[in-house]
N, C-alpha and C positions, 0 to 999 in steps of 0.2 A: 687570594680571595676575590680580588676582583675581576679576575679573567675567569673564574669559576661562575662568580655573580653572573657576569654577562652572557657567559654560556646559558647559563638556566633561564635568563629574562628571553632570550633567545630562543629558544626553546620552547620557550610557553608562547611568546609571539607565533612560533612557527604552527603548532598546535591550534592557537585561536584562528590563524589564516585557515588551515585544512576542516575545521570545524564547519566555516562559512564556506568553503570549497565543496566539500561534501553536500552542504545545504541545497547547493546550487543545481548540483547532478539531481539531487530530491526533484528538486523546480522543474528541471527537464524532464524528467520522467513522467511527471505526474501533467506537463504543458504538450507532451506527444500523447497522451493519451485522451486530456480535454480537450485538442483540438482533433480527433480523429471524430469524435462525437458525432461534431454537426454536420460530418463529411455519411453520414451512417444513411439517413434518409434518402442522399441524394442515388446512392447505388440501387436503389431499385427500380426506379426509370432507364438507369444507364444500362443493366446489366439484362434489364428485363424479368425481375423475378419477383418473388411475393416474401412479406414476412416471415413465413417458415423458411422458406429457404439463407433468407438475411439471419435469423435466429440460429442456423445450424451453421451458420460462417463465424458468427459472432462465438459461438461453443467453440470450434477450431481454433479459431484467437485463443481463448481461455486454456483450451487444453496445451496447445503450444507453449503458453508460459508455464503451465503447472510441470510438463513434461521435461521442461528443460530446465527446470528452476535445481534439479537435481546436481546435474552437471556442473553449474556454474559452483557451486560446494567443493566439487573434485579443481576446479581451476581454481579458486582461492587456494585451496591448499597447498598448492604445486607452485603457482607464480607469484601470492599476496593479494592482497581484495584491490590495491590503487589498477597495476596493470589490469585486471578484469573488468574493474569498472568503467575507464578510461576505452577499453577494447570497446565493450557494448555499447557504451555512451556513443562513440562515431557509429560504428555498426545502428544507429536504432535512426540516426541522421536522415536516409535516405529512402527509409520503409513508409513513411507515411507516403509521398510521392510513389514509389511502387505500388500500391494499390489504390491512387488515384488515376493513376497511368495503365491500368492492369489492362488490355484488352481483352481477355475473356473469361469466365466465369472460371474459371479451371487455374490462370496466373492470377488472379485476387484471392483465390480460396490460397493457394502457397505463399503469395507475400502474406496476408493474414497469419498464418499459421508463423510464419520468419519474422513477421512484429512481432505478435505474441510470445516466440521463445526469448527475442532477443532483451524484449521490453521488461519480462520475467527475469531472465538471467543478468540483465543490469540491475532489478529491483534486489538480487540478494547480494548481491557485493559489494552495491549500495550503501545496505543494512549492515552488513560486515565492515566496512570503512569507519562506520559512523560508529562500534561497537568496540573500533581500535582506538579514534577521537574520542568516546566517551571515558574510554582508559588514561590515555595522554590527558584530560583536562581533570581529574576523577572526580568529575560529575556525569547526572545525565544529560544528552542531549538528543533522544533519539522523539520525544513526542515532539519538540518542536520542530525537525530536521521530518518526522512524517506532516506537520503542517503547511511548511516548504511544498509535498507533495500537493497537497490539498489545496494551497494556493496554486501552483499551479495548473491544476486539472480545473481547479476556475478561470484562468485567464487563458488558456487554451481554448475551455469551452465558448467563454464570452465574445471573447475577441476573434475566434475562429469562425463564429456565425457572422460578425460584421467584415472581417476578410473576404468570406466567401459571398457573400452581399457584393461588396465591390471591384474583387479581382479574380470572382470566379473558385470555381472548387480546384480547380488546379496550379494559381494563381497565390491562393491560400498553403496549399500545400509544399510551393518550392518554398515560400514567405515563412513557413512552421519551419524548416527546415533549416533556413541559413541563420534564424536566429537561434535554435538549438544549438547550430555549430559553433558560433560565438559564445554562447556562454560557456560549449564545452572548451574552447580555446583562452577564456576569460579564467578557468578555474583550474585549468592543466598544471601549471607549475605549483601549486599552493596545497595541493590534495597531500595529506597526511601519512606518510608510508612507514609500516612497519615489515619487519623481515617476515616473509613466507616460512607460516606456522610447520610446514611439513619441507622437505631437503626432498632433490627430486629422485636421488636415490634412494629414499629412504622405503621401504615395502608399504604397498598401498592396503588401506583398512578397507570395509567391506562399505557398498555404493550408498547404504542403508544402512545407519549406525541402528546396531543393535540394543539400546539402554532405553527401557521402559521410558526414564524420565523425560526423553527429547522427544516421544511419541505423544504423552500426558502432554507437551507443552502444545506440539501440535493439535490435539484436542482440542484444546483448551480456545488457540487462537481460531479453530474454523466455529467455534460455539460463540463468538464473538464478532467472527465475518459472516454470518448467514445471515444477522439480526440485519446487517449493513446492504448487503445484498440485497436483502425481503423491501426493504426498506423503499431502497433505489430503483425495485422492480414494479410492485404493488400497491405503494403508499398512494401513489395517484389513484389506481382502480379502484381502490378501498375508500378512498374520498368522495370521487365521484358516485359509484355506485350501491356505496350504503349508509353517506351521509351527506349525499345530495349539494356535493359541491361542485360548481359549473367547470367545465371541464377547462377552459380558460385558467382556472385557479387552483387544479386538479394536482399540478406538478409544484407546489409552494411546500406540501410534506416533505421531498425529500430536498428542495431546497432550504429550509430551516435546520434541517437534521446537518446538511453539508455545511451551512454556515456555522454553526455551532460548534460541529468536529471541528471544522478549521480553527476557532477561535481556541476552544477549551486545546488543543495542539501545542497551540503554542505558549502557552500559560502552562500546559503540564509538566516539563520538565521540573519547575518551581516547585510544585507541588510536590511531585515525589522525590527532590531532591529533601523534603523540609519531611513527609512522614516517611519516604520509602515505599518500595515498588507493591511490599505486598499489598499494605494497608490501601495505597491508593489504588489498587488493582482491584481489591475487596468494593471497595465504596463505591467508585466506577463503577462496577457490574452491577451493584444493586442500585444506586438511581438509574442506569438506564434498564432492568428489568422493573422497575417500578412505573416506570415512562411508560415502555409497555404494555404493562397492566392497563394502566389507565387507558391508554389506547384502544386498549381492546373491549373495554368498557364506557367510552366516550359516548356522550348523548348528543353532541353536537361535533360541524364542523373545525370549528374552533378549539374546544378542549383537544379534540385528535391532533388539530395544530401545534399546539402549544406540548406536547405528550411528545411529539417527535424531534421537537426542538431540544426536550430533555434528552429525549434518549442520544441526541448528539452531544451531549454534556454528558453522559455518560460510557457511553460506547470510544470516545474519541482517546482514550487512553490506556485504553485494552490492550489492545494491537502492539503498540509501540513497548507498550512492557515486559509480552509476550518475547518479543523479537530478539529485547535486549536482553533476558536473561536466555534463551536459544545462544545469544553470541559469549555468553559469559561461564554457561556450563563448566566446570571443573571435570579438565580430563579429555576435555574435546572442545575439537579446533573451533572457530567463529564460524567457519564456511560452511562445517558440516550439521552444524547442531543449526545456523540459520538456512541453508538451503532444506531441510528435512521440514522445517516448522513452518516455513515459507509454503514449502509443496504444500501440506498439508491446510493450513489456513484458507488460503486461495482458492482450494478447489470449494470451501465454502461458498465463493461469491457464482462459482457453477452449479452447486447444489442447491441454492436457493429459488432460483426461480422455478424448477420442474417440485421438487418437495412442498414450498411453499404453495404452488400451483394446486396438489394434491389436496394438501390439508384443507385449503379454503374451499374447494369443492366438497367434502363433507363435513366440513366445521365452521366455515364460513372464515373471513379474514379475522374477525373477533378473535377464534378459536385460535390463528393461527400465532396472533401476537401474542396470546396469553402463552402457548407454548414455546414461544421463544424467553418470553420474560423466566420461564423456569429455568432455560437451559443457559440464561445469565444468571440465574440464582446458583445455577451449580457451578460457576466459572469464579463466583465470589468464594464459595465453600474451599475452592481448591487454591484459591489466590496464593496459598504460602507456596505454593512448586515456583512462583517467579521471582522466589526469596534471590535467586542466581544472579537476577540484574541488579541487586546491590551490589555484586562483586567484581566495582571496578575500581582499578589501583590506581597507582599513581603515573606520572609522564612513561611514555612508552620512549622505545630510541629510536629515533629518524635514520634512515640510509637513503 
């Protein structure tokens, strides 16, 4: 009994390491992409080119991870989510450099494009690690482990502007670089492994799983990433030029919206561990479609402030429970049911700014929030499809 006991404290020890292991790849991911940020402005002096042209490089990023986010689904399945995550995590190491380094328009547009797939294809097996940890602990842990993300993508962006202040934008980018590498060498041996859901002989299912319900899950999360996107695109525009906030103070909408995701993150696990994925998936949608509303009815700068703060208290646990019932599907793999939901979501945060763009030309930004808050009211309607990310069991077996 007692060499069984210590097996299992063991075991659970090993689980809690890969839990915070996983977290850490989160940090990285989300610290390569906020510090690419403040590097964004500076390439149009270097390269020579104008906004539109920066906007259609920045779509090639997006479309790169949306494109490739597929694949990394077929590589979970074949090798297990540690090797693929592990793979991309060094792979994503030396891409921000590549396209500080790019000497012409033509090698930054394909490092671009090779961040983007790779930054994507780590993002879903990522998600699928943490989907295998959520099992092994059988709890959730996937909002706070997207918090991890969010805090990173703040200290990348933060601290990436006062890098590139003092050691230059290239200087910055070898410095983003060998600290990524360190943490992904800090959390190497600890990462959580379970056996690869699929034998590699085993005959391969189609690229595109066919079940309505992984498609509806898809749905569900880009009706969830467009509000986020709209958000991080236009809340500034929308401040300044229809409720006359000085443009200095222009960018605090979607910094309130970011601080708040970040926070309500990490507190969300709790929460849906205590009502469950649907209910808290429900309520979610409707405070941050409420937030909206308001938004889009705001008389002041101020109320739109405080409207988008909520909607980050609402929004910020959508996502993450989307993902986790995609990894918990009954009948199919982690890899393929999150790499499909992943594509899908994602391309949200590409559709938002040209859609968005539309609407508020004939309806104004008002028009456009309020149509978003609908399209979270229908995300709450449908909240029981993410009954799936309740279903996770007990300790998984390490190899």
């Amino acid at each position: 009994m007692q060499a069984v006991k210590a097996f299992w404290e063991g075991a659970m020890q090993a689980i809690a390491r890969g839990r915070w292991a996983v977290a850490g790849l989160f940090l990285v991911n989300g610290f390569a992409m906020g510090a690419w940020a403040p590097q964004i402005p500076l390439m149009l002096p270097r390269h020579e080119i104008g906004e539109a042209v920066m906007g259609l490089l920045i779509l090639a990023l997006g479309l790169g991870a949306v494109g490739a986010m597929v694949f990394a689904g077929r590589l979970i399945q074949r090798f297990g989510a540690v090797p693929v995550v592990l793979a991309f995590a060094c792979a994503l190491v030396p891409m921000l450099p590549a396209m500080i380094f790019a000497p012409d328009l033509k090698t930054l547009a394909l490092a671009m494009m090779g961040f983007g797939a790779i930054a994507g294809c780590m993002d879903v097996a990522m998600n699928a690690n943490a989907v295998e940890v959520e099992r092994g602990l059988g709890r959730a842990i996937m909002s706070s482990s997207h918090g991890f993300w969010s805090l990173g993508g703040f200290l990348g962006g933060s601290l990436g502007g006062f890098a590139i202040e003092h050691l230059g934008r290239e200087g910055q980018a070898v410095l983003v670089s060998v600290l990524m590498a360190a943490m992904i060498a800090l959390v190497w041996r600890y990462m959580w492994r379970v056996e690869a859901v699929k034998q590699q002989d085993e005959p391969k299912g189609p690229l595109f799983p066919r079940e309505a319900r992984v498609w509806l899950l898809g749905l569900l999360a880009l009706m969830c990433m467009v509000p986020e996107g709209a958000i991080m695109d236009w809340s500034a525009l929308f401040l300044r030029d229809e409720l006359a906030l000085p443009t200095a103070w222009s960018g605090l909408g979607f910094a309130l919206f970011a601080g708040t995701m970040a926070v309500m993150r990490f507190a969300g696990d709790a929460v849906r561990n205590r009502f469950g994925a649907a209910k808290t998936l429900r309520f979610s949608a409707l405070i941050a479609a409420a937030a909206l509303l308001s938004a889009s009815v705001a008389p002041t700068s101020g109320l739109a402030l405080l409207a988008f703060a909520v909607a980050g208290l609402g929004i910020a646990n959508t996502v993450p429970i989307l993902f986790s019932a995609a990894g918990n599907l009954r009948g199919m793999s982690p890899g393929a049911g999150l790499a499909t939901v992943t594509m899908i979501g994602y391309a949200g945060i590409l559709v938002a700014p040209s859609s968005i763009g539309v609407i508020a030309e004939y309806a104004g930004f008002r028009g456009a929030w309020a149509g978003l808050a609908l399209c979270l009211v229908g995300v709450a309607l449908l909240a029981d499809r993410a009954r799936d990310a309740d279903g996770i069991t007990g300790p998984a077996s390490r190899t």
